[in-house]
C-alpha positions in Angstrom: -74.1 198.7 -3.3 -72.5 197.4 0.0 -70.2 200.0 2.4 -67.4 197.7 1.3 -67.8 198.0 -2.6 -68.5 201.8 -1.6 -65.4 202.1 0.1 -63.2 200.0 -2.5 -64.5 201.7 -5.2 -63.7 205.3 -3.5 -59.9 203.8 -2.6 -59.6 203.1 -6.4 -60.1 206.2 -7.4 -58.1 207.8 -5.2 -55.3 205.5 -6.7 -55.6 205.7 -10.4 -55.7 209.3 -9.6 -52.4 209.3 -7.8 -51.2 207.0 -10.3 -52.0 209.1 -12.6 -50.7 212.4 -11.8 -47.0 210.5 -10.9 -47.1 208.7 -14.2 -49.4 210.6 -17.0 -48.0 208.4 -19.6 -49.5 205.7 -18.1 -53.1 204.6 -18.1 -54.2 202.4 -20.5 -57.5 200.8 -21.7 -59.1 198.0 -19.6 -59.5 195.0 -21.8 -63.2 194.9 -20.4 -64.5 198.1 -20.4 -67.8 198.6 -21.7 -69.1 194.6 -20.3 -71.2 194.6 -17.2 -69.4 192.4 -15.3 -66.0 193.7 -16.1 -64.0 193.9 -12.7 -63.1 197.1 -11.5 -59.9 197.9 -11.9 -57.1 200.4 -13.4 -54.4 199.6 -16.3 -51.2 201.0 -15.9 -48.5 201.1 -18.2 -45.1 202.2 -17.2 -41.8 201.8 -18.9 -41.9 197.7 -20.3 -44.7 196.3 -17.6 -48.1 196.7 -17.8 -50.0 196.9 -13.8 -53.6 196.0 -13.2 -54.7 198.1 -9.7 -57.9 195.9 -8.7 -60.5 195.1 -6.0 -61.5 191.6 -4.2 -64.5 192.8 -2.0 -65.4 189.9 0.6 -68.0 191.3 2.3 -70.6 193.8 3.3 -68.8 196.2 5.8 -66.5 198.7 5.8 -62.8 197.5 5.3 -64.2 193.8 3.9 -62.2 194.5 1.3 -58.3 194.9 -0.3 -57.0 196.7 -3.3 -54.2 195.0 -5.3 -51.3 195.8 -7.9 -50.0 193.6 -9.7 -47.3 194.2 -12.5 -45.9 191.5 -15.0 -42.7 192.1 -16.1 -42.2 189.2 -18.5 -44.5 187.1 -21.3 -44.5 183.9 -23.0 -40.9 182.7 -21.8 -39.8 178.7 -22.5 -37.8 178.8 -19.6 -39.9 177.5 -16.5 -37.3 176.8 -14.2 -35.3 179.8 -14.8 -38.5 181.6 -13.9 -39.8 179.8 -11.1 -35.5 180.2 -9.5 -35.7 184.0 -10.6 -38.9 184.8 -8.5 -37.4 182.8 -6.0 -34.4 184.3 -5.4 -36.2 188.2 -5.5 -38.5 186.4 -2.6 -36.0 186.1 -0.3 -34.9 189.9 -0.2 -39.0 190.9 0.0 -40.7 192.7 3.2 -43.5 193.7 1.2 -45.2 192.5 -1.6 -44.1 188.9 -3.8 -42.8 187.7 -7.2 -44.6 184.8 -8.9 -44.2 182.6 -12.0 -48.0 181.7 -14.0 -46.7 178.9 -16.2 -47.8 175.7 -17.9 -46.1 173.5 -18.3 -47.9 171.2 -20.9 -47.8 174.4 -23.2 -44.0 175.5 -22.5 -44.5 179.1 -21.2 -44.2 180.9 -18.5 -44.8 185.2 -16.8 -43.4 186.6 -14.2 -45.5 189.2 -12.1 -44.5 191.4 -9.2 -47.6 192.5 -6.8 -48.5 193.3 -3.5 -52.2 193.7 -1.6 -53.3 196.2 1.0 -56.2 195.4 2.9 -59.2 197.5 3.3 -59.0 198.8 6.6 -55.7 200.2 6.4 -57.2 203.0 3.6 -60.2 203.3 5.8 -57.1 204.1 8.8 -56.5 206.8 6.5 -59.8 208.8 6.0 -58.9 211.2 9.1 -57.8 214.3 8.4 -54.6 213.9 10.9 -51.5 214.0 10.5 -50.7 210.2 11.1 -53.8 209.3 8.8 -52.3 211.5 6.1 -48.4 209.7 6.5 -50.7 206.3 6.2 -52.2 207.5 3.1 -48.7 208.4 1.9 -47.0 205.0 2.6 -50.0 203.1 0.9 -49.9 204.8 -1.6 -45.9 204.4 -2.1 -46.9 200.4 -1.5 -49.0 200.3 -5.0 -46.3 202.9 -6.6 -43.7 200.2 -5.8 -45.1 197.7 -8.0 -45.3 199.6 -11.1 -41.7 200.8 -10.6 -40.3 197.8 -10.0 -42.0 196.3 -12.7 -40.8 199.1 -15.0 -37.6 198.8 -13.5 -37.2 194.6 -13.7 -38.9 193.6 -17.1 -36.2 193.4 -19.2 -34.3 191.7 -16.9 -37.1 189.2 -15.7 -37.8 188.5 -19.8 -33.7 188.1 -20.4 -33.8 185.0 -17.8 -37.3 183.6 -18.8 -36.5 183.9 -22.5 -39.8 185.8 -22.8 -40.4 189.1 -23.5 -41.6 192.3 -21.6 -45.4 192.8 -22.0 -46.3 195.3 -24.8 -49.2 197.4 -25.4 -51.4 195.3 -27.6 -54.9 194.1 -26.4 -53.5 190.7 -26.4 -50.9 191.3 -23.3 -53.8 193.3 -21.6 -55.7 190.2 -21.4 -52.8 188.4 -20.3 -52.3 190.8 -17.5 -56.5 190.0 -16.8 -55.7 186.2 -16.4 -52.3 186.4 -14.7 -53.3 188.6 -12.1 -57.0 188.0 -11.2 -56.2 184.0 -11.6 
């Protein structure tokens, strides 16, 4: 195993663990467990959005890597264009992270998702025991918090204008949150 997947694999960890202990309610099977080739990566639920917390590993070294979160807030809405302007508009007021609409439009439907991605070498910024390493560690961790909160606290809203529905628990909207966020 590379210093990258290593060190990506560690910074997950860490995560789900902090994730955990702020929102015990909240992990949830990953559609894949059990498959080799299953990505890894933690399923959050918290109030109506479901989060995926995953890896992309591009290289070898140490930082070649980033850790995502992505929350969707709304499923299987007919309204495209309402989605695509509601995103949109929530854009405009970001600094950090970004709305998006996945949609088809031969098939009618639409998701909104919230996320946001920190890279690799700002968790490896982190692995000091100082003081400014441990204030880093706090804010990226408040980064990946952010996205389940605001997923939890915008799904019913984000479903209301998409004329969708906030994702539920099955294994059905666990796979949707697979495809939606991981492309």
């Amino acid at each position: 195993m590379s210093e990258a997947a290593r060190e990506a694999l560690a910074a997950l960890r860490v995560v789900e663990h902090a994730l955990t202990e702020r929102h015990p309610e909240g992990p949830r099977p990953h559609p894949l467990s059990g498959r080799p080739d299953a990505p890894a990566a933690a399923v959050f639920r918290h109030g109506d959005a479901l989060s995926l917390i995953s890896l992309d590993v591009r290289g070898e070294g140490p930082g070649e890597w980033s850790l995502g979160a992505t929350a969707v807030l709304a499923l299987a809405g007919a309204e495209i264009d309402a989605a695509l302007e509601w995103v949109n508009e929530r854009n405009r007021r970001l600094s950090v992270g970004k709305y998006y609409c996945a949609h088809s439009r031969e098939a009618g439907v639409a998701a909104i998702a919230y996320d946001t991605w920190v890279q690799g070498a700002a968790f490896g910024a982190c692995s000091g025991a100082d003081e400014a390493g441990g204030r880093l560690a706090t804010v990226l961790l408040a980064m990946v918090a952010n996205v389940l909160d605001t997923g939890a606290a915008e799904a019913a809203q984000a479903a209301a204008a998409i004329g969708g529905r906030p994702p539920g628990d099955s294994e059905a909207d666990r796979q949707a949150l697979l495809v939606i966020a991981l492309g």
